[in-house]
C-alpha positions in Angstrom: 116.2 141.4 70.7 118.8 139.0 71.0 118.2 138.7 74.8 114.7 138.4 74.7 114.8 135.3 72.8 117.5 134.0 75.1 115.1 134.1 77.8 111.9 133.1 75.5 114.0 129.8 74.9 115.1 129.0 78.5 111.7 129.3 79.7 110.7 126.8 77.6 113.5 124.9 77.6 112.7 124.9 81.5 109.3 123.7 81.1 110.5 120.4 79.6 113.0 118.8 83.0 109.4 117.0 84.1 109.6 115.2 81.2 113.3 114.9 80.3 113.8 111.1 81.5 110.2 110.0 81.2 109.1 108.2 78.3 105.3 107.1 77.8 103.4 104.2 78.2 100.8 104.1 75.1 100.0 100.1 75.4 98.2 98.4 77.1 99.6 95.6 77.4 103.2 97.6 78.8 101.4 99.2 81.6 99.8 96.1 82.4 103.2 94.5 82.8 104.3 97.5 84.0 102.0 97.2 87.9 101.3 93.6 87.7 101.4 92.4 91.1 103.5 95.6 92.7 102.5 98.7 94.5 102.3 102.1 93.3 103.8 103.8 96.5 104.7 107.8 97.2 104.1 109.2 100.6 101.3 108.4 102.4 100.0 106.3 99.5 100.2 102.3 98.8 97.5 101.4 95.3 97.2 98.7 93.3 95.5 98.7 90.4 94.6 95.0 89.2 94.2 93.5 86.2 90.0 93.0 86.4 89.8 97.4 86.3 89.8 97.9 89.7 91.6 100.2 92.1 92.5 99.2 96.1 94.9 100.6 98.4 95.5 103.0 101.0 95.7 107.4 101.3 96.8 109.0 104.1 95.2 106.5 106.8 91.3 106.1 104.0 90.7 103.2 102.1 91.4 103.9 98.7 88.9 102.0 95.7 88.3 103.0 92.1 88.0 101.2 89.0 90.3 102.1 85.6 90.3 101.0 81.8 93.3 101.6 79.1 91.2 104.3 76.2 92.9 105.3 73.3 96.6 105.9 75.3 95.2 106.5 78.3 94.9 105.2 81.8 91.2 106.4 82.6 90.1 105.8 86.1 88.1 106.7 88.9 88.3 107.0 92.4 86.9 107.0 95.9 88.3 107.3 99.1 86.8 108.4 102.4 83.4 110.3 101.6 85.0 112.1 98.2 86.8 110.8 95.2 87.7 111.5 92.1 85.8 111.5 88.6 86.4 109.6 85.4 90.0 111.4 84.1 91.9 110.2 81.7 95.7 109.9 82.2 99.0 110.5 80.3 101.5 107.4 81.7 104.8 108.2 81.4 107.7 106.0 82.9 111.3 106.3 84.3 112.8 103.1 85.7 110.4 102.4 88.5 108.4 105.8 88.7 105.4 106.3 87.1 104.0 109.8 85.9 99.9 110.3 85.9 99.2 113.2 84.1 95.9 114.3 84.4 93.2 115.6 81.5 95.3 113.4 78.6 98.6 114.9 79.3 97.5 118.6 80.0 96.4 118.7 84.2 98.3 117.9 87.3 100.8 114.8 87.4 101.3 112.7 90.3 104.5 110.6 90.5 104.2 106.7 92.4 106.8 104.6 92.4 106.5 100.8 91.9 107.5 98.5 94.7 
């Protein structure tokens, strides 16, 4: 029994690493000051997201436009680039020195790192 719940705990205790360092952004105002005038970069990517709630950049050689708003926590945005995008989804921030974390679907989806240049 005793093994079993060694292993039960260092699976779960392994699930945590991705957000070890990262604490999150719940203001407004902190994420605000947070990409104010810099890039969010990670390969093949260069955004900025400006202060009027909109989205510009490049991905991967396609223009890259959206528009975002701060709800409740989150960073909620939209996106379009080439002839898809993405729909509304709101976004867990977290931060660690310059990298950002997006976590999709309020904290419970996919994340996406960017670092802030």
């Amino acid at each position: 029994m005793r093994g079993v719940f060694a292993i039960g705990a260092a699976a779960v205790l392994a699930a945590f690493p991705a957000f070890a360092d990262f604490q999150p952004v719940w203001e407004e105002a902190n994420f605000r000051a947070l990409v104010e005038g810099r890039e969010l970069t990670r390969f093949g990517v260069r955004l900025q997201v400006l202060p009027q709630g909109e989205i510009t950049g490049r991905g991967f050689g396609m223009e890259v436009g959206g528009s975002w708003e701060w709800r409740n926590g989150y960073f909620c945005r939209t996106l379009e680039f080439g002839q898809s995008g993405d729909p509304y989804n709101c976004q867990l921030v977290l931060r660690n020195g310059d990298t950002l974390r997006f976590i999709s679907d309020q904290g419970q989806g996919d994340q996406a790192d960017l670092r802030l240049r």
